[in-house]
C-alpha positions as CSV (number, residue, x, y, z in Angstrom):
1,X,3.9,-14.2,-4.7
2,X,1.8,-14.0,-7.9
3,X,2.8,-15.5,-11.3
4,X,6.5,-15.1,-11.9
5,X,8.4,-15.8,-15.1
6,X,9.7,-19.0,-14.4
7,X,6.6,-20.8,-14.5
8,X,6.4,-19.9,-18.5
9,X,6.6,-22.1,-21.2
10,X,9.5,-20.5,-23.0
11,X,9.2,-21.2,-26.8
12,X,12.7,-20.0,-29.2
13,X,13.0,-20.1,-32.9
14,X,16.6,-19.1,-32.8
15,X,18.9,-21.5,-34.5
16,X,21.0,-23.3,-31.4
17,X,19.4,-21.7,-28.3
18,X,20.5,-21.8,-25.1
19,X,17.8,-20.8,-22.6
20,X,18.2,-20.5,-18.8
21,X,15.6,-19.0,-15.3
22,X,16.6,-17.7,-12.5
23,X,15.2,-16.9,-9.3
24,X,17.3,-14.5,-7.6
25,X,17.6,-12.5,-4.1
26,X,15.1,-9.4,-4.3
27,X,17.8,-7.2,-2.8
28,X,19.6,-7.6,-6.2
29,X,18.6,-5.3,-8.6
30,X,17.3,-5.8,-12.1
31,X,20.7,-4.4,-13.8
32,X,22.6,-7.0,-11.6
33,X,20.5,-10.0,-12.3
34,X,20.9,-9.6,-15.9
35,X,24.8,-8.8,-15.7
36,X,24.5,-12.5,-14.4
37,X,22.3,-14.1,-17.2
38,X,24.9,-12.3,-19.5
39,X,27.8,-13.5,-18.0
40,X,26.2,-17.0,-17.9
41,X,25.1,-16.5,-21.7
42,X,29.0,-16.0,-22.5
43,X,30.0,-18.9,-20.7
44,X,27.5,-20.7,-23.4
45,X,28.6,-19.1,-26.1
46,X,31.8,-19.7,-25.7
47,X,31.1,-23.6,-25.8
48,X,28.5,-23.4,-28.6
49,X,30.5,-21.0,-30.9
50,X,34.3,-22.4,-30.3
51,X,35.5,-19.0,-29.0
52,X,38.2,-17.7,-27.0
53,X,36.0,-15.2,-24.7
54,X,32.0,-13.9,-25.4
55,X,31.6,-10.4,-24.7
56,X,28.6,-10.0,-21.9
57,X,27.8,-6.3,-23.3
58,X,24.1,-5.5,-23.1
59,X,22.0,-3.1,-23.0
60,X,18.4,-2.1,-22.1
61,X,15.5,-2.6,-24.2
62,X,12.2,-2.0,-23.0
63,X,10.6,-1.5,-19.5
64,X,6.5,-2.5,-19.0
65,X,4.2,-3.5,-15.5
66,X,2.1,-6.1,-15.3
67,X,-1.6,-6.5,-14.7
68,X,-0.4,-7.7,-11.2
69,X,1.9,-4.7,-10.5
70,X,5.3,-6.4,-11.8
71,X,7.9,-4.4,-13.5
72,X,9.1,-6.4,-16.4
73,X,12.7,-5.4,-17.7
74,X,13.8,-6.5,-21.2
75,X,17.5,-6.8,-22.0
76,X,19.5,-7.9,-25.3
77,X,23.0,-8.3,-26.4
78,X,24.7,-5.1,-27.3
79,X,24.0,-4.3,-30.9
80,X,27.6,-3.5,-31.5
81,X,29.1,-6.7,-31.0
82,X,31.0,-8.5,-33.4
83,X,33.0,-12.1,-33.6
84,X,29.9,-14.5,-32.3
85,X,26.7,-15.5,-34.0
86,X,24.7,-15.1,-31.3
87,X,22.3,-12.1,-29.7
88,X,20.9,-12.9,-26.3
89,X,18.0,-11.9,-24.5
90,X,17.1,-11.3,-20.7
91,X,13.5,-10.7,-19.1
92,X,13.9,-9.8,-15.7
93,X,10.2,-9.8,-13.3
94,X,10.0,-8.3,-10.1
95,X,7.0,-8.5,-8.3
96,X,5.9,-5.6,-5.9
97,X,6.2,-8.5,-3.1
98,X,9.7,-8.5,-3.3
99,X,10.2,-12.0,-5.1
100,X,12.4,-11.4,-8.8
101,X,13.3,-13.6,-11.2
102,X,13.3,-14.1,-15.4
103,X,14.0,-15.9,-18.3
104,X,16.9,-15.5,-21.1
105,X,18.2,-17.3,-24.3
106,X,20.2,-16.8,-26.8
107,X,20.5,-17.9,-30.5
108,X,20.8,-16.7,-34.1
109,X,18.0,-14.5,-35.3
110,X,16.2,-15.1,-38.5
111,X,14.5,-12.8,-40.9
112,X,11.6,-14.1,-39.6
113,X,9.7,-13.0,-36.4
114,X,9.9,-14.9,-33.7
115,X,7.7,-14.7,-30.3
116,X,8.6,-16.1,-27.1
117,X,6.7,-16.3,-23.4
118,X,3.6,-17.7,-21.9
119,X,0.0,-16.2,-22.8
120,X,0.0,-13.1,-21.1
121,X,4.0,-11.9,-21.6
122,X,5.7,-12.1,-25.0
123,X,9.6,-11.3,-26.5
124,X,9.9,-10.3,-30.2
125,X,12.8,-11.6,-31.9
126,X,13.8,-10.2,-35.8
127,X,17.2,-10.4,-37.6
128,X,15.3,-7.8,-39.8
129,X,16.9,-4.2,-39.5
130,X,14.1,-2.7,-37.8
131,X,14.7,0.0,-35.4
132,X,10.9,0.1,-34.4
133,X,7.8,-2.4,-34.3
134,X,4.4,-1.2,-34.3
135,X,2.0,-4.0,-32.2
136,X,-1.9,-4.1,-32.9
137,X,-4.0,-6.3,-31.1
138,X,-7.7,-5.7,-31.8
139,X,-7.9,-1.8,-31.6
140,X,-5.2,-1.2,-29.9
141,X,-1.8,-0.2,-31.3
142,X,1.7,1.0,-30.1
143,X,5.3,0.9,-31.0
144,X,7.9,0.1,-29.6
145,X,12.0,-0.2,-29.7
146,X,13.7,-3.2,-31.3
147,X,17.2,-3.2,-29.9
148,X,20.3,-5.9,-31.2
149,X,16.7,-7.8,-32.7
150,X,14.6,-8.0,-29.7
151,X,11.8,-6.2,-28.3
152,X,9.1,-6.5,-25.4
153,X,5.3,-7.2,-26.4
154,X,3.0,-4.4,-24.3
155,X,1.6,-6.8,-21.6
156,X,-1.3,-4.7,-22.3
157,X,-1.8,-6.3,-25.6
158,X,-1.0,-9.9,-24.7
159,X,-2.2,-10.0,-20.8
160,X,-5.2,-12.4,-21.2
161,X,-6.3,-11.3,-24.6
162,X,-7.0,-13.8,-27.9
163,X,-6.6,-11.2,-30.5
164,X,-4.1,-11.9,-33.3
165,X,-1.2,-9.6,-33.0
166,X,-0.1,-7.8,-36.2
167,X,3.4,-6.3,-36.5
168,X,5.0,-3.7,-39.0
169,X,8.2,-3.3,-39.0
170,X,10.2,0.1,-39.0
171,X,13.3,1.5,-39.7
172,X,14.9,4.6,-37.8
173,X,13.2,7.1,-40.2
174,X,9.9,5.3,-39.9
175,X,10.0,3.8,-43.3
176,X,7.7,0.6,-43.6
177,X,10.3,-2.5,-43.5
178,X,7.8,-5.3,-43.8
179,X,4.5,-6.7,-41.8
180,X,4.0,-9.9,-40.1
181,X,0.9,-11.2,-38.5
182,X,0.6,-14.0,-35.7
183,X,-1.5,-16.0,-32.8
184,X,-1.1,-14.4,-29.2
185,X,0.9,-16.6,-27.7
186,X,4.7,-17.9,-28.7
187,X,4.9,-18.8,-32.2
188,X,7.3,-18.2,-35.5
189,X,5.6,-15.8,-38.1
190,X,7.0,-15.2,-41.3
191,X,8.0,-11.4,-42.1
192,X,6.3,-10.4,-45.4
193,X,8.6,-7.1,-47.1
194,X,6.7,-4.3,-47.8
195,X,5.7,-3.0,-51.4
């Protein structure tokens, strides 16, 4: 059934993370399987923050196919919720087979940037303001959305590659925010402001 999600090494540097996987019945659909890792991210919240009820509002981030013909569907905490610490993250994978599955965590965001997956599929994490993030690996380069701090890593720059990844970080109007550079693979990088 190919390489699926839950076999990565998931790697967080958000302050008190809860991570889960999931392997789900490839009749459900993407949207569905992540309403669950949100309602299950809640449930953890609620614990970990002391608090009453955790909304499970989310919203799409990012969309990307693999080298082996999987859609990968990135999902974070809505940005507009207020009253819990915590932003969550869902990466759903469903493989042209019919098998689906992902990976999800939640924590605190830092200033700092913060990479998460396996070799050949990364999540960004920022607490930075940044609306966009420009990726270069080697020659290539594209940008793409940061939504309630997270964002989806092009598997074309990641997918079996050992370039360094270099990130700048944008605001809505495009203004340069800061820069960060770090190792393909999961990792915490240190944001550096621009001037």
């Amino acid at each position: 059934m190919g390489k699926l999600l839950l076999s990565a090494i998931v790697v967080f540097a958000l302050a008190g993370c809860v991570s889960h996987s999931s392997m789900t019945p490839a009749n459900s659909t993407a949207q569905e399987r992540a309403a669950d890792a949100f309602a299950r991210n809640a449930e953890a919240i609620e614990e970990k923050e002391s608090v009453a009820s955790a909304p499970t509002a989310h919203v799409l981030v990012d969309t990307a196919l693999t080298t082996d013909g999987s859609t990968v569907t990135l999902w974070a905490t809505e940005p507009s919720v207020t009253g819990i610490r915590s932003r969550c993250f869902y990466l759903d994978q469903a493989h042209p087979s019919g098998g689906a599955g992902g990976v999800g965590g939640c924590g605190a965001p830092t200033i700092d940037l913060s990479l998460s997956g396996d070799d050949n599929l990364l999540v960004g994490s920022t607490g930075s303001p940044a609306a966009w993030m420009r990726v270069s690996a080697g020659s290539d380069q594209l940008s793409v959305p940061v939504v309630g701090g997270y964002f989806l890593i092009p598997p074309m720059l990641t997918d079996h590659r050992d370039d360094p990844l270099s990130f700048t970080l944008l605001s809505a109007e495009g203004t340069k925010l800061g820069t960060a550079t770090s190792a393909n693979k999961p990792e915490i990088s240190p944001v550096l402001a621009a001037g």
